[in-house]
N, C-alpha and C positions, 0 to 999 in steps of 0.2 A: 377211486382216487387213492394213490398213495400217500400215508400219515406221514407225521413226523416220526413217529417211532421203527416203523415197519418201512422199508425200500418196495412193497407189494401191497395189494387191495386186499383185502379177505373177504371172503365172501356174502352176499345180503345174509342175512336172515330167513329171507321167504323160502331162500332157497335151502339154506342147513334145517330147515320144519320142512318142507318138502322133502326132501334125502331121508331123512329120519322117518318119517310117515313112510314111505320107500321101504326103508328096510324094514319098519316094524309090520309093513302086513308083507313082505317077504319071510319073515321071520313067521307069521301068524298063519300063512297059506302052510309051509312044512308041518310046522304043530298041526294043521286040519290032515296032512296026507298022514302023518306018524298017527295019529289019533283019532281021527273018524269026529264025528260028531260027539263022542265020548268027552271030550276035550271039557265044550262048555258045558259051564254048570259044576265042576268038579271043587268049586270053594277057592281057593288064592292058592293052590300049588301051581296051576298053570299059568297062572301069570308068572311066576316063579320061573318056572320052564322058559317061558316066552324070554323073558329078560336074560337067562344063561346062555339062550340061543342066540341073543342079540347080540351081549357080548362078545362071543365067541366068534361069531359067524362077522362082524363088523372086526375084532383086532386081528384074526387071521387074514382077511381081505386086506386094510390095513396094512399091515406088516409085509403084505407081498406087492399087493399092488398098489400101494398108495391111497387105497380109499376103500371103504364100504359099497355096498353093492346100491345102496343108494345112492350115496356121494357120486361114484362115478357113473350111476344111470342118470342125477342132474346135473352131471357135468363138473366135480366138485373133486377136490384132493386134497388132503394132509400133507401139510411137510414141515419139517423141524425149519427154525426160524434161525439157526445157526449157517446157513450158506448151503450147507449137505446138500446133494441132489438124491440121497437115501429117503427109503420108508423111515418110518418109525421102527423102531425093535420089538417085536412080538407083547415083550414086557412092558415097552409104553404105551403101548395101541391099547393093550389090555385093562391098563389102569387111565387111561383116558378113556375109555368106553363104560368102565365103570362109573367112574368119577359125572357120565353123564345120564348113566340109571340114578344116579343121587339126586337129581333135579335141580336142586340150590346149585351145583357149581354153573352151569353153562349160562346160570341166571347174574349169576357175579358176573360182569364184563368192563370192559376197557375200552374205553374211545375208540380204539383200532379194530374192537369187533372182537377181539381173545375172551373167551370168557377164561374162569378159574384152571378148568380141566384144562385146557391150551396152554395156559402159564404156568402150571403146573408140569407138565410134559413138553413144556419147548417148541410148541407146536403151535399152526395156525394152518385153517381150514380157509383153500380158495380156488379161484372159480379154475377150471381146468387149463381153459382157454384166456387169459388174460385180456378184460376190454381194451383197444387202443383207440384215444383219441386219434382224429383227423381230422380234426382244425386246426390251424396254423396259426 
């Protein structure tokens, strides 16, 4: 349902934790091929790892195609809240990706579903396919 604030729905929840779980054992499968079993156990660089790659690998998708490899395997996409039918620029994917490793911002949120990082970057995460009523 569309807010008063937003002309669009944004997306549940269940589904931005599903996307996210998505791309973090995306992110988690690479670090096991680059790494072998070496991986676990090495003390908190690799978690370190894990998160550079999530960054990275989520604002380059992003930036080109509108969503992370999660987002768009549950059906999900970023877009600036300004009208643009644009990705985001490299530079905001970036810092909204990060801004979502910091855990407090996605936790800040707005009635309309925007956490910090979103209001932050002009952005709002929704579902690919738009639900349409069809009840009259």
């Amino acid at each position: 349902m569309p807010t008063r604030d937003l002309p669009f729905e944004t997306a549940s929840w269940a589904r931005r934790i599903l996307a996210l779980l998505v791309d973090y054992a995306a992110c988690w499968g690479v670090m096991l091929l680059i790494y072998g079993g070496d991986w676990f156990g090495s003390g908190t660089l690799p978690s370190v790892y894990l998160n550079l790659l999530f960054i990275a690998e989520s604002a380059l998708l992003m930036a080109l195609s509108g969503g992370s490899f999660g987002q768009l395997a549950t059906r999900l996409r970023v877009i600036r809240i300004d009208g643009s039918a644009r990705p985001l620029t490299f530079l905001t994917a970036l810092l909204r990706q990060f801004l979502i490793c910091l855990v407090i911002p996605p936790l800040v949120f707005r009635p309309d579903g925007r956490g910090l990082h979103d209001l932050i970057c002009g952005s709002a995460t929704v579902p690919l396919i738009p639900r349409t009523d069809t009840a009259s």
